[in-house]
C-alpha positions as CSV (number, residue, x, y, z in Angstrom):
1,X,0.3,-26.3,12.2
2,X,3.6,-25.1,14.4
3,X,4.0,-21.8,13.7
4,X,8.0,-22.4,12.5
5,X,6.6,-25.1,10.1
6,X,3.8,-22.2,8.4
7,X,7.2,-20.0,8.3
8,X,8.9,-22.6,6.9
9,X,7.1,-23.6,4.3
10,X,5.9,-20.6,3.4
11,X,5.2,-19.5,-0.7
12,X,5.7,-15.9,-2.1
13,X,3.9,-15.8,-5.7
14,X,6.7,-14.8,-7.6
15,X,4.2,-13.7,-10.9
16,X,0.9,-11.9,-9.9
17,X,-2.0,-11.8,-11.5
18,X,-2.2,-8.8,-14.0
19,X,-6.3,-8.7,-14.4
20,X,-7.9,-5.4,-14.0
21,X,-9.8,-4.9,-10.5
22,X,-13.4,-4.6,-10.4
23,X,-14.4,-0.7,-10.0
24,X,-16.2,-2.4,-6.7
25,X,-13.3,-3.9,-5.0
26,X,-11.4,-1.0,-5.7
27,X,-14.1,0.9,-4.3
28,X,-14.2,-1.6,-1.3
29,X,-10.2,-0.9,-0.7
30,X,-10.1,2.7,-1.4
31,X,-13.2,2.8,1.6
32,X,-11.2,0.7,4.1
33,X,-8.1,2.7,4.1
34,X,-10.2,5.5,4.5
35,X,-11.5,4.1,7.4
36,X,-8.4,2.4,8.3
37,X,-7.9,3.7,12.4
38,X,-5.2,5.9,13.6
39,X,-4.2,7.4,16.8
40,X,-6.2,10.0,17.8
41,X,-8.1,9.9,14.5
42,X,-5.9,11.9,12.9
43,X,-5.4,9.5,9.4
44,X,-2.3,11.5,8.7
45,X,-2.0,9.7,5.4
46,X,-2.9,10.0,1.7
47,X,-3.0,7.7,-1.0
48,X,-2.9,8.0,-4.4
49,X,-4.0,5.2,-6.5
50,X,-2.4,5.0,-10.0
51,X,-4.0,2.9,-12.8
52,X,-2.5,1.4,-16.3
53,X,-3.0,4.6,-18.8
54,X,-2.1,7.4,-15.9
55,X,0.4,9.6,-17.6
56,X,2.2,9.1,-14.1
57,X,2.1,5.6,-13.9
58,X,6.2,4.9,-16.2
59,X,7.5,7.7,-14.1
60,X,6.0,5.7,-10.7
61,X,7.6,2.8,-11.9
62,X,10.8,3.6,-12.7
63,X,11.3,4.8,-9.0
64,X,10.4,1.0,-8.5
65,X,14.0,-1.2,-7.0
66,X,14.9,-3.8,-8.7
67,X,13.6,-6.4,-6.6
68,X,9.9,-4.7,-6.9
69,X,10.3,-4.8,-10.6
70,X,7.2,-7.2,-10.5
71,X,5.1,-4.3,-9.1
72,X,4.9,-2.3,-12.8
73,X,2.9,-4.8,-14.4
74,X,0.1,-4.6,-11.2
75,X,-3.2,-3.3,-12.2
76,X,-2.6,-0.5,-9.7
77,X,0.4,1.1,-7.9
78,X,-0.9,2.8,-4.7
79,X,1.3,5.7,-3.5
80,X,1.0,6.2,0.5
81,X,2.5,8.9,1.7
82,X,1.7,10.8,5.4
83,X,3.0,13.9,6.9
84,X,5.2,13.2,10.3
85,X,3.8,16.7,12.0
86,X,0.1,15.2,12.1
87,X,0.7,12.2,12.8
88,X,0.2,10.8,17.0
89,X,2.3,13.0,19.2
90,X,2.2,13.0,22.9
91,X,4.0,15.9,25.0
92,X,5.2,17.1,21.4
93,X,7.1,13.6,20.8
94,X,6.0,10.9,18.0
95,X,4.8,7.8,19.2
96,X,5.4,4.8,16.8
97,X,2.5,2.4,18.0
């Protein structure tokens, strides 16, 4: 397939599933973005995974826009966030690779 035909005639689920995720999968995805590579090693990030029944979780969603509405009713809401100062600087500049 042309790559302007996949683009095309691409779908976007507009409804997403709303089971629960297997404690292994979760496990699975929690251990890849551990792993997940960054420059110099540094994994500058942190995640915080928030499930149905979090006392967080209606406070998380409200920050939600509009047109990620479809997000609050996902079996988990990851939060990513990462601090700038660790993350891959050469000769005291950030490098966006």
């Amino acid at each position: 397939m042309d790559i302007l035909d996949a683009i095309k005639n691409r779908k976007s689920p507009v409804v997403f599933k709303e089971d629960d995720v297997e404690k292994e999968k979760l496990d699975a995805i929690i251990e890849a973005a551990r792993w997940a590579p960054s420059c110099f090693n540094k994994q500058p990030w942190n995640y915080i995974f928030v499930g149905r029944g979090d006392e967080t979780r209606e406070a998380l969603t409200k920050t939600l826009s509009i047109t990620n509405g479809w997000a609050s009713n996902a079996p988990y809401l990851i939060v990513v966030s990462s601090a700038m100062e660790d993350d891959c600087q050469l000769n005291g500049i950030l490098c966006f690779i």
